[in-house]
Short mmCIF file of the C-alpha atoms (twelve columns), coordinates in Angstrom:
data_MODEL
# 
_entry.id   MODEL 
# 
loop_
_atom_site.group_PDB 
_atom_site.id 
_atom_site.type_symbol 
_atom_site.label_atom_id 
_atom_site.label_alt_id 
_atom_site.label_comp_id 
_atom_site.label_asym_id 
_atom_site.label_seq_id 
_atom_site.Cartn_x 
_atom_site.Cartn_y 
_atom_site.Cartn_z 
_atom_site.pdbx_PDB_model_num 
ATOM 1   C CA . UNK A 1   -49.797 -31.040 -12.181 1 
ATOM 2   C CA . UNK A 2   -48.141 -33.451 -14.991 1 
ATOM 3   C CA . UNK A 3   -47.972 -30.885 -16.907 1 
ATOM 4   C CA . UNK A 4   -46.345 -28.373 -14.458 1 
ATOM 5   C CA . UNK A 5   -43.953 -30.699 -13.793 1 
ATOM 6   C CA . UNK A 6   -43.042 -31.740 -17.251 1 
ATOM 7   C CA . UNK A 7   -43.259 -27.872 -18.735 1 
ATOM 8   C CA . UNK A 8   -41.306 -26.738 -16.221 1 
ATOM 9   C CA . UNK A 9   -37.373 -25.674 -16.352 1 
ATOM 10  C CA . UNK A 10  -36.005 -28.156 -13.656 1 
ATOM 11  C CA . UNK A 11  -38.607 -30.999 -13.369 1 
ATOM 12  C CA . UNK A 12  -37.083 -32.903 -10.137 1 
ATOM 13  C CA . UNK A 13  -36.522 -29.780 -8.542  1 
ATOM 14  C CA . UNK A 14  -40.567 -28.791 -9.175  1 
ATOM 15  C CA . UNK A 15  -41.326 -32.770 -7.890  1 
ATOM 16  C CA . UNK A 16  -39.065 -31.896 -4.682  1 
ATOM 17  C CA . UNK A 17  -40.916 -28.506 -4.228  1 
ATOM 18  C CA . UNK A 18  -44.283 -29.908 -4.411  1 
ATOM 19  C CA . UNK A 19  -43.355 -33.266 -1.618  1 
ATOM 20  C CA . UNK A 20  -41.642 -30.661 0.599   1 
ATOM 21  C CA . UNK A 21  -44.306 -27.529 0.505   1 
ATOM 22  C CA . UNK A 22  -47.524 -29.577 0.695   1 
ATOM 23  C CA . UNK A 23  -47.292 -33.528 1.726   1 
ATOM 24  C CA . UNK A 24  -45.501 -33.166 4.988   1 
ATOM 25  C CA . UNK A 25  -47.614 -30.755 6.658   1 
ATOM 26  C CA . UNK A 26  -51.208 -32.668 5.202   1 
ATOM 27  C CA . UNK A 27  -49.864 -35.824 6.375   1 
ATOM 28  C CA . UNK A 28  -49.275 -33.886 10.057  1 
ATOM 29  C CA . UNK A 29  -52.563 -32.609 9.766   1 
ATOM 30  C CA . UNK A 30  -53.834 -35.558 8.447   1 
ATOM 31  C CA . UNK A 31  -52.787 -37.174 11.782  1 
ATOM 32  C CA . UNK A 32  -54.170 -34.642 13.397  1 
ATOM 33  C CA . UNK A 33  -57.728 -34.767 12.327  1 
ATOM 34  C CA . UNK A 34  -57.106 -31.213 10.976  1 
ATOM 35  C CA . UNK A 35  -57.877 -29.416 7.609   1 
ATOM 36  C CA . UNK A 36  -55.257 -27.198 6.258   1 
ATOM 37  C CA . UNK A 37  -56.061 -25.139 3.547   1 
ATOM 38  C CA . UNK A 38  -52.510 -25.018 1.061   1 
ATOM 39  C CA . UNK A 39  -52.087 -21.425 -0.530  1 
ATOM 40  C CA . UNK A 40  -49.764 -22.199 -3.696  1 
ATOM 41  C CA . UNK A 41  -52.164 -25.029 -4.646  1 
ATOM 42  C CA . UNK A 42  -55.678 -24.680 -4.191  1 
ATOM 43  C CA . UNK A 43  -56.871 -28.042 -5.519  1 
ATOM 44  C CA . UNK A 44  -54.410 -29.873 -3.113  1 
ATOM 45  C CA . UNK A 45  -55.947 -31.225 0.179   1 
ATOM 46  C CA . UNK A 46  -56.010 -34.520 1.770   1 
ATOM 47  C CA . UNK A 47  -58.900 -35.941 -0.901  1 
ATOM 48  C CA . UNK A 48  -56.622 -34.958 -3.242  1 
ATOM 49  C CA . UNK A 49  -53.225 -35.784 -2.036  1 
ATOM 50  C CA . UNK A 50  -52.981 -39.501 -4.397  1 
ATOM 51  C CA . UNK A 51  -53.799 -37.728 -7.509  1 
ATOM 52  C CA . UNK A 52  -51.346 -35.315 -6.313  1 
ATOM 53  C CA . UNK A 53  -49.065 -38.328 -5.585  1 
ATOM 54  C CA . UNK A 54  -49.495 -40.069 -8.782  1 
ATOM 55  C CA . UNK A 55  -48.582 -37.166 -11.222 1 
ATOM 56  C CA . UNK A 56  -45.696 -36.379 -9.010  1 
ATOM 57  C CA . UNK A 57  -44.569 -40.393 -9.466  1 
ATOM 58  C CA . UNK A 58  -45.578 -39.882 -13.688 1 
ATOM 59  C CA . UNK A 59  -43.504 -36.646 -13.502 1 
ATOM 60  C CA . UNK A 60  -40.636 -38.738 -11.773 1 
ATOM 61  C CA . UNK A 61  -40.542 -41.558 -14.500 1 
ATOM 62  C CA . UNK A 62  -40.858 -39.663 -17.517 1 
ATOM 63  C CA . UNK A 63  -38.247 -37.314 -16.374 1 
ATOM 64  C CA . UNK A 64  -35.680 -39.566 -16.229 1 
ATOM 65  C CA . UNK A 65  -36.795 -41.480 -19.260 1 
ATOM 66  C CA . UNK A 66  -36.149 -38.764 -21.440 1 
ATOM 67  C CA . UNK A 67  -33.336 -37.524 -19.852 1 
ATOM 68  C CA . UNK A 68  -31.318 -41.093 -20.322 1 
ATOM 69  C CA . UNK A 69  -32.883 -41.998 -23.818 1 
ATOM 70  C CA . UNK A 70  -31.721 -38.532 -25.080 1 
ATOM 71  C CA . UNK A 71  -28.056 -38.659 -24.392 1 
ATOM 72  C CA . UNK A 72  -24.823 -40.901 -25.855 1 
ATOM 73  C CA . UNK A 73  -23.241 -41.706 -23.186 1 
ATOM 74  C CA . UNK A 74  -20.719 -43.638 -24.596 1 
ATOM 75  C CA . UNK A 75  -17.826 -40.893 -25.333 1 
ATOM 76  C CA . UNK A 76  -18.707 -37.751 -23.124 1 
ATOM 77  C CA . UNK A 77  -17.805 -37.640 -19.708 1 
ATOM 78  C CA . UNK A 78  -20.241 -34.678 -19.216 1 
ATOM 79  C CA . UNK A 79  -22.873 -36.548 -20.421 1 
ATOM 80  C CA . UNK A 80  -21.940 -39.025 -17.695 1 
ATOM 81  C CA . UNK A 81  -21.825 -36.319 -14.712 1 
ATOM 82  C CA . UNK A 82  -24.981 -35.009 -15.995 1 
ATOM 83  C CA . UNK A 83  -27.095 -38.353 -16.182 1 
ATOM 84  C CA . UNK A 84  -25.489 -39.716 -13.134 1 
ATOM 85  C CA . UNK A 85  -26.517 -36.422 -11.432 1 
ATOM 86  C CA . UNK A 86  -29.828 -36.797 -12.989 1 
ATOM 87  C CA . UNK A 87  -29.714 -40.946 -11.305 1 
ATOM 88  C CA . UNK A 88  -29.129 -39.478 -8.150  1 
ATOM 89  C CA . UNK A 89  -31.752 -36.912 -7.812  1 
ATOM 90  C CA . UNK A 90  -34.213 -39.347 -9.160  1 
ATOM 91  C CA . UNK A 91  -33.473 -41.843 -6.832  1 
ATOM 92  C CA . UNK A 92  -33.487 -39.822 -3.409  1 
ATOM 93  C CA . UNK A 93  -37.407 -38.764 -4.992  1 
ATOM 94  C CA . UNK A 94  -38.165 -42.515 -5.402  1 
ATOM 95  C CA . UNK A 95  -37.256 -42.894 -1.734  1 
ATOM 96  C CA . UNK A 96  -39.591 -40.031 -0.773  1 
ATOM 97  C CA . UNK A 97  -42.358 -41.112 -2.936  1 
ATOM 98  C CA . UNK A 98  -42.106 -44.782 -1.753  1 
ATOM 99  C CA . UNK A 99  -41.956 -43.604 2.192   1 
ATOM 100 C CA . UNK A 100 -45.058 -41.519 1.568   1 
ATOM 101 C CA . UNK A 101 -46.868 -45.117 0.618   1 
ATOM 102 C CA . UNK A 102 -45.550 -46.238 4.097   1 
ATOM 103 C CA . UNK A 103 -46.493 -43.077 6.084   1 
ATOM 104 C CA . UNK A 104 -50.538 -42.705 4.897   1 
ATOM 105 C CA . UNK A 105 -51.148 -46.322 4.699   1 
ATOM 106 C CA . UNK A 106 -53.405 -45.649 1.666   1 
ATOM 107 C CA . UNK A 107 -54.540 -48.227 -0.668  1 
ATOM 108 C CA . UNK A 108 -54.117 -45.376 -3.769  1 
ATOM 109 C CA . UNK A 109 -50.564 -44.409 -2.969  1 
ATOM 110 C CA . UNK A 110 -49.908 -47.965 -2.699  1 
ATOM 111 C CA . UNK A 111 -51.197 -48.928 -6.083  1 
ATOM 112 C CA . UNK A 112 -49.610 -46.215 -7.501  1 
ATOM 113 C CA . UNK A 113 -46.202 -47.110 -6.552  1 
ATOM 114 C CA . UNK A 114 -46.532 -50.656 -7.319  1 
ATOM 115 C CA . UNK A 115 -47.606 -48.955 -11.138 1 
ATOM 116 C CA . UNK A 116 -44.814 -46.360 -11.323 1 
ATOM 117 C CA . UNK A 117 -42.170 -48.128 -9.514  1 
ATOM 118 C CA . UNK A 118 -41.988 -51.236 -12.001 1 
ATOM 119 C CA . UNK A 119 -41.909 -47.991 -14.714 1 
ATOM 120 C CA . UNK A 120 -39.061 -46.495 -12.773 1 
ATOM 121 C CA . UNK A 121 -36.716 -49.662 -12.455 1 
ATOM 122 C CA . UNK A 122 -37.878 -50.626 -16.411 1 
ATOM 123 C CA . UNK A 123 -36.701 -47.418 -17.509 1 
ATOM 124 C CA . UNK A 124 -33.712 -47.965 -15.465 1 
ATOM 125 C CA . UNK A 125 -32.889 -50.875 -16.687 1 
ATOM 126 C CA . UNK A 126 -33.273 -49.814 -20.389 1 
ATOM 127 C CA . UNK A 127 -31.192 -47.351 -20.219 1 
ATOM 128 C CA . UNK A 128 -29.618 -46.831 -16.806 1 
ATOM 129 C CA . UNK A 129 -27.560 -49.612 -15.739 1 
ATOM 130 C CA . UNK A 130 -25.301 -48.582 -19.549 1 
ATOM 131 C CA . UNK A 131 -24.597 -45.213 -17.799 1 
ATOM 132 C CA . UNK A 132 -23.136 -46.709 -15.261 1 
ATOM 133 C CA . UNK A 133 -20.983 -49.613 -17.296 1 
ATOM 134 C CA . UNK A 134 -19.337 -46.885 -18.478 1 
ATOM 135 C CA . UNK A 135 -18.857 -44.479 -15.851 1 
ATOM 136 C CA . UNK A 136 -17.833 -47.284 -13.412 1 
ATOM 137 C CA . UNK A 137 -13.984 -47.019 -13.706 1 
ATOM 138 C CA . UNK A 138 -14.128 -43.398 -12.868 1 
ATOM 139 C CA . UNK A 139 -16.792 -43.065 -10.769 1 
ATOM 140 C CA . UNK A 140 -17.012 -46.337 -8.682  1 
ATOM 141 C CA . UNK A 141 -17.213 -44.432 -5.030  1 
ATOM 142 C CA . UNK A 142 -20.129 -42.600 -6.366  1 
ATOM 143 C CA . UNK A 143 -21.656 -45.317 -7.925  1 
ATOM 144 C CA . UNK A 144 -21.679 -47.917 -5.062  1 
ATOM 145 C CA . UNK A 145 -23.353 -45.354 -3.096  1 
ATOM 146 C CA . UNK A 146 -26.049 -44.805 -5.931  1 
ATOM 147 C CA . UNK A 147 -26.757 -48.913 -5.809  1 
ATOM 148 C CA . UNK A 148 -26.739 -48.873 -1.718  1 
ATOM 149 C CA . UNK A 149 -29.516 -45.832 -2.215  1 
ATOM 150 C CA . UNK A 150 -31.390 -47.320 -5.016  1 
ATOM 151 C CA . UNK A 151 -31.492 -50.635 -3.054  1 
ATOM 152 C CA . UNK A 152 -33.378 -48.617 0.000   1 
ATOM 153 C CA . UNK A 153 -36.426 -47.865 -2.213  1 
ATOM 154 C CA . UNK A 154 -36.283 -51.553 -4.494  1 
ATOM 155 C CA . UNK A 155 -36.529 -53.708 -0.993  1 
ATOM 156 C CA . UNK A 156 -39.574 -51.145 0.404   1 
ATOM 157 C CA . UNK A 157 -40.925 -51.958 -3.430  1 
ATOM 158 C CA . UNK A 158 -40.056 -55.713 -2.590  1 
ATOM 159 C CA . UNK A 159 -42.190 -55.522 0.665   1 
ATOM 160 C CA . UNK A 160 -45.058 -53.839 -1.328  1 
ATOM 161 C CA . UNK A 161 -45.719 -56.542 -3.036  1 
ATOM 162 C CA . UNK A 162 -45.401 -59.219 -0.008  1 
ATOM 163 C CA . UNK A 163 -48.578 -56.625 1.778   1 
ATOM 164 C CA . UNK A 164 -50.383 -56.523 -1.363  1 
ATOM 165 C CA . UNK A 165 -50.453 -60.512 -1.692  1 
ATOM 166 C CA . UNK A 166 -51.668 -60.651 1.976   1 
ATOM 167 C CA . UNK A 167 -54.366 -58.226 1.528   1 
ATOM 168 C CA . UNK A 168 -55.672 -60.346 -1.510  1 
ATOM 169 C CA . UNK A 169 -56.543 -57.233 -3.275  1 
ATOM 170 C CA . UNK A 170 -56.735 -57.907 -6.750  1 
ATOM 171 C CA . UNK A 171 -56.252 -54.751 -8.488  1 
ATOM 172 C CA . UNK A 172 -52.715 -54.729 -6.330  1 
ATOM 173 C CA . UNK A 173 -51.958 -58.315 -6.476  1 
ATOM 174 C CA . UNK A 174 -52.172 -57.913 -10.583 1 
ATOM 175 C CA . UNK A 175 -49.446 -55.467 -10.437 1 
ATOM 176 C CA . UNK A 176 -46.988 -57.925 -8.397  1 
ATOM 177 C CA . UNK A 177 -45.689 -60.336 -10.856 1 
ATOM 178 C CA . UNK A 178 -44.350 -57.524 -12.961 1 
ATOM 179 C CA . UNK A 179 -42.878 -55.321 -10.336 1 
ATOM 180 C CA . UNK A 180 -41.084 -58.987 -8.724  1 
ATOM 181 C CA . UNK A 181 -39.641 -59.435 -12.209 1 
ATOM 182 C CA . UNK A 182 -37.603 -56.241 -12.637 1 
ATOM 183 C CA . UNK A 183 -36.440 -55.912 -9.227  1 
ATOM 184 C CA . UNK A 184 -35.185 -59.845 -9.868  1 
ATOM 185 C CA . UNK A 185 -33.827 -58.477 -13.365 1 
ATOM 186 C CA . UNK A 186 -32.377 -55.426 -11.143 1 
ATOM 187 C CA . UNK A 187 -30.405 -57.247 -9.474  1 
ATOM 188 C CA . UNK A 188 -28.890 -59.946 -11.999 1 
ATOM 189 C CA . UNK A 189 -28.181 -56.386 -13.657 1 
ATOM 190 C CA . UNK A 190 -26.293 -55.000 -10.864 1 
ATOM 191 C CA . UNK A 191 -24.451 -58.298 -9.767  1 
ATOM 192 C CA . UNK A 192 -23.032 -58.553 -13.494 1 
ATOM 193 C CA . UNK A 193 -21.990 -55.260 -13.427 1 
ATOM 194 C CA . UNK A 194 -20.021 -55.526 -10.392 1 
ATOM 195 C CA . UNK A 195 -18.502 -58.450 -11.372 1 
ATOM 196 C CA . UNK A 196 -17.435 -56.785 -15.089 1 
ATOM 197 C CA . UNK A 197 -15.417 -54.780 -12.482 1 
ATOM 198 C CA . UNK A 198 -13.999 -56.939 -10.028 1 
ATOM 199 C CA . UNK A 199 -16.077 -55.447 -7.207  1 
ATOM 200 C CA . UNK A 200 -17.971 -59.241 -6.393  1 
ATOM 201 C CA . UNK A 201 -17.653 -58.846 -3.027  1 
ATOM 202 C CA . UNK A 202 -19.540 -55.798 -2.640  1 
ATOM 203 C CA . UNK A 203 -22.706 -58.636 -3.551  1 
ATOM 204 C CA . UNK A 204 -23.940 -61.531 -1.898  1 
ATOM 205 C CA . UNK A 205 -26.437 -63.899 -1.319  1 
ATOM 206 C CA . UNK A 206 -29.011 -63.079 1.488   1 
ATOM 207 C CA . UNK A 207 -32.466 -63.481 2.943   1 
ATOM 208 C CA . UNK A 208 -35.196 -60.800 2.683   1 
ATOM 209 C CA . UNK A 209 -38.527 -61.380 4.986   1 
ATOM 210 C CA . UNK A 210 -41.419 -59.618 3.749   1 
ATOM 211 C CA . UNK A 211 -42.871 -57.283 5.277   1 
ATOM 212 C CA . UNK A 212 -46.177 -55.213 5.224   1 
ATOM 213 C CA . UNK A 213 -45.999 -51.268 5.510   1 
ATOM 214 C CA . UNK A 214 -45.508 -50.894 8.968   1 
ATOM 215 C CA . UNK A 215 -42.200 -52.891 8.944   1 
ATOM 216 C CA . UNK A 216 -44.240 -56.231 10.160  1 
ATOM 217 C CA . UNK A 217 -42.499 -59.524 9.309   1 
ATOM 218 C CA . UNK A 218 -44.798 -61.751 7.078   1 
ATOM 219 C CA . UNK A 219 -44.689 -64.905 8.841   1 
ATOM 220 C CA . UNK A 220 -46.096 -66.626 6.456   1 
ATOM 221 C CA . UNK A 221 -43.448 -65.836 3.620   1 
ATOM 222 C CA . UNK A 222 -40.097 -65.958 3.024   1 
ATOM 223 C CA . UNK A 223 -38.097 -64.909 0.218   1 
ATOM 224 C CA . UNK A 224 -34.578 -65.300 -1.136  1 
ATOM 225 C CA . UNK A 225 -33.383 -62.642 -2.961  1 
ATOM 226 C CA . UNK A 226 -29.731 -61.766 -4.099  1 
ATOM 227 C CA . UNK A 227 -28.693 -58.186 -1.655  1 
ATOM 228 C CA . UNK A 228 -25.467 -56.692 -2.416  1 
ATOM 229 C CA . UNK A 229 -25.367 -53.675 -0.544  1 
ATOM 230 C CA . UNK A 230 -23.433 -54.806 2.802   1 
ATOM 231 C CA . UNK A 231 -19.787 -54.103 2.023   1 
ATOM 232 C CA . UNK A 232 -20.846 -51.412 -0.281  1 
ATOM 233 C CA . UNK A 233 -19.123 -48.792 2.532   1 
ATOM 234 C CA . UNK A 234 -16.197 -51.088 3.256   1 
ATOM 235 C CA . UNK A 235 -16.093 -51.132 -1.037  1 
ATOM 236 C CA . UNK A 236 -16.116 -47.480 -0.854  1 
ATOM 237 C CA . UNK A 237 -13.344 -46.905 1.940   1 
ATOM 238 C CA . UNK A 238 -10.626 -48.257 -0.234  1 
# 
């Protein structure tokens, strides 16, 4: 499957294909104590949906790896639509991939995108957040609504690791620290870059409660963290 995905013409577009054709209808049958036997891929079934999962999230994060580190991006505005494009698409797959950890409720898929998603916001902030520095003055609309999207899938991340500490699980719990630094990093990222461009208010301080994959408040912790998405629409409006 990695290297379908990385072989292939349009790799996000194969990642997309593969979520949409096979992981919705195993996770229905899945709920439905059913088998379902997949006819484009025969080694896919539910046993083997989180090795499935985890080249799909591999796929994901090299993709856009080499798609950013491959590009100036400094003097051509196609380059910019193009990698931007490239943000977008990778994001909305993020989201999918990280939902999928909240619909199965499996350990695997959870460890995988505690792995992959600290891979996905490193690469991102390596060579992402430069893209868009300098696309923001002609692309802000679409921009603010890239940071509102990307923010969806960093505070499911954020709860990930506030289940994983409450489970006591160490092989999870080891992958914590690393994943709470770059979404911190993330975000000290993203409030600098909105204030390079006068756009502080669409940022502010808040309170985040953990929560475990069902949505669950964690009672027993509480965390601060800097959210800026709030007046990202009212940003966008004007």
């Amino acid at each position: 499957m990695k290297y379908y995905i990385s072989l292939s013409d349009d790799p996000l577009r194969q990642i997309e294909k593969v979520l949409e054709d096979n992981f919705e209808s195993y996770i229905q049958a899945e709920i439905e104590d059913q088998e379902q036997q997949n006819e484009c891929y025969s080694t896919f079934s539910q046993k083997t949906m989180a090795c499935y999962y985890q080249s799909l999230f591999v796929g994901l994060v090299n993709h856009l790896k080499t798609s950013l580190a491959r590009k100036d991006f400094s003097g051509s505005v196609q380059a910019q639509e193009e990698g931007l494009a490239v943000l977008n698409v990778s994001v909305r797959l993020l989201q999918i991939l990280v939902t999928l950890v909240k619909t199965t409720e499996k350990r695997p898929f959870l460890g995988t995108a505690l792995r992959f998603g600290n891979q996905f916001v490193e690469v991102f902030l390596r060579n992402g957040i430069q893209l868009l520095r300098y696309s923001f003055r002609t692309k802000q609309d679409e921009i603010l609504s890239f940071i509102k999207s990307f923010q969806q899938s960093t505070r499911s991340l954020q709860h990930f690791c506030g289940h994983s500490k409450v489970q006591k699980d160490l092989a999870l719990t080891n992958r914590v620290p690393a994943l709470k630094r770059s979404l911190e990093m993330l975000l000290f990222k993203f409030k600098d870059l909105l204030t390079e461009f006068n756009c502080q208010e669409a940022f502010w301080v808040g309170n985040l409660k953990n929560r475990d994959l069902r949505g669950q408040e964690l009672l027993s912790q509480t965390s601060v963290v800097e959210v800026f998405v709030a007046k990202l629409l009212v940003e966008m409006q004007k």
